[in-house]
C-alpha positions in Angstrom: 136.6 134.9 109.6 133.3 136.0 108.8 131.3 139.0 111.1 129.2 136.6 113.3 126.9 139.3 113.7 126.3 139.3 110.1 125.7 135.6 110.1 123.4 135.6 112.9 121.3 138.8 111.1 121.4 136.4 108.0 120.2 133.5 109.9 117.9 135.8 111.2 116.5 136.7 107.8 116.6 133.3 106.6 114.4 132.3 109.6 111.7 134.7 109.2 111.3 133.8 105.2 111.0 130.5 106.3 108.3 131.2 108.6 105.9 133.3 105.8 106.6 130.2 103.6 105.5 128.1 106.0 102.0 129.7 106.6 99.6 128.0 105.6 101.5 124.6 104.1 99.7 122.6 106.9 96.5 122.9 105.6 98.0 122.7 102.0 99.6 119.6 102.9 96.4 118.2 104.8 94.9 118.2 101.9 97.2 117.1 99.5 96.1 113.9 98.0 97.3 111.9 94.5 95.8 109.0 93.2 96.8 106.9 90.5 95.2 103.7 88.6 97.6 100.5 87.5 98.4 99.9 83.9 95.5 97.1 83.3 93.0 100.2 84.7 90.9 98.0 87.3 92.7 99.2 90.5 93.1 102.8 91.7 94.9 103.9 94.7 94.7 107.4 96.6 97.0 108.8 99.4 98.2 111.6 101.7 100.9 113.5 102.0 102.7 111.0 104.1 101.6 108.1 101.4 99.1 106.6 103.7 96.7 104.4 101.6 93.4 106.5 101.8 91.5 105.1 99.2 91.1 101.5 97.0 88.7 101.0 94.2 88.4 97.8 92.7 86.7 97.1 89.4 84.3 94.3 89.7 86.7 92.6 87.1 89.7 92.2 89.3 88.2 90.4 91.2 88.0 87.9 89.1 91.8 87.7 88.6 93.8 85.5 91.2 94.6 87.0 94.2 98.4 87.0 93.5 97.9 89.0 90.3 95.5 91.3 91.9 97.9 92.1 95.1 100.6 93.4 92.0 97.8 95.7 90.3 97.0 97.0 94.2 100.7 97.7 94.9 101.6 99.0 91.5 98.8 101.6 92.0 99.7 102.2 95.2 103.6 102.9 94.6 102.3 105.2 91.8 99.9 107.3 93.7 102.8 107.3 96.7 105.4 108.7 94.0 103.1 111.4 92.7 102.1 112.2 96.3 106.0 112.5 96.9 106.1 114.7 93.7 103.4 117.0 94.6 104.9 117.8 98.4 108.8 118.0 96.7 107.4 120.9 94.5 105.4 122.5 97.8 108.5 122.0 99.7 110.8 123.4 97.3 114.1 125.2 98.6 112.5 124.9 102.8 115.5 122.1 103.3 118.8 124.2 102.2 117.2 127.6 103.2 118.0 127.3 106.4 121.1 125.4 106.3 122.7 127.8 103.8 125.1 129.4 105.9 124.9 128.6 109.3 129.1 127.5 108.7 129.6 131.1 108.7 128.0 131.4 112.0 129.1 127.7 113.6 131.5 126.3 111.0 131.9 122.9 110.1 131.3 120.1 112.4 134.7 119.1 114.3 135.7 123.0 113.7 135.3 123.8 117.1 136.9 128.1 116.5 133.5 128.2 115.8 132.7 128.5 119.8 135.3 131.4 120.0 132.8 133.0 117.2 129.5 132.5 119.3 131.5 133.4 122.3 132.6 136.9 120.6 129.4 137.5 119.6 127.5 137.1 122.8 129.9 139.9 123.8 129.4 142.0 121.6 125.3 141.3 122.5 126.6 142.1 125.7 128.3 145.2 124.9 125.5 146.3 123.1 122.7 145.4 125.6 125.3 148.0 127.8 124.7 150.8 125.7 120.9 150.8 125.9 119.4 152.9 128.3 117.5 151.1 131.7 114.1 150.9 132.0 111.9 154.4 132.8 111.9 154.9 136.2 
């Protein structure tokens, strides 16, 4: 069995690194935009980091394609500025989802391992213990 102490100071750690990559990606992510064009080149698409359509341009010329090839140039420029939006905020995003999670079974365990409560409750005695040992508040 692993110190939970340890695991918690880990977690700890782990938090705060977290938190300094963190600063700052909202705006980074506010601003994040990708656009891409379909293959014939008459539509091009731009959106956000959530892949919310932002922008459309048209080129005069498709409009003058029928309206069911036109709706496959819109979405195929869509789906590609979408992808390379989803590119661009995997590469920001890089190692946030497993940092955190790396670990914390050393501090909970697995799910339906329920020794893990025995853990937390050893270590809020030790807390406890310590918290003991400091001295009161000045008088």
């Amino acid at each position: 069995m692993s110190d939970p102490l340890a695991a918690f100071d880990a977690l700890a750690g782990r938090l705060a690194d977290i938190e300094r990559r963190f600063a700052g990606l909202t705006d980074d992510l506010d601003e994040l935009r990708a656009t891409a064009t379909d293959d014939s080149g008459l539509v091009c698409a731009t959106v956000d980091a959530t892949g919310g359509l932002t922008d459309l341009s048209l080129a005069p010329t498709a409009l003058r394609v029928g309206t069911e090839e036109l709706a496959t140039m819109v979405l195929q420029a869509y789906r590609q500025a979408r992808a390379a939006a989803t590119e661009q905020l995997d590469e920001r995003t890089e190692g946030l989802d497993a940092t955190l999670g790396a670990g914390l079974n050393g501090i909970f365990g697995t799910p339906g391992d329920f020794a893990s409560l025995g853990r937390l409750e050893e270590a809020m005695g030790r807390l406890g213990r310590l918290d003991g040992r400091l001295p009161g508040p000045p008088a």
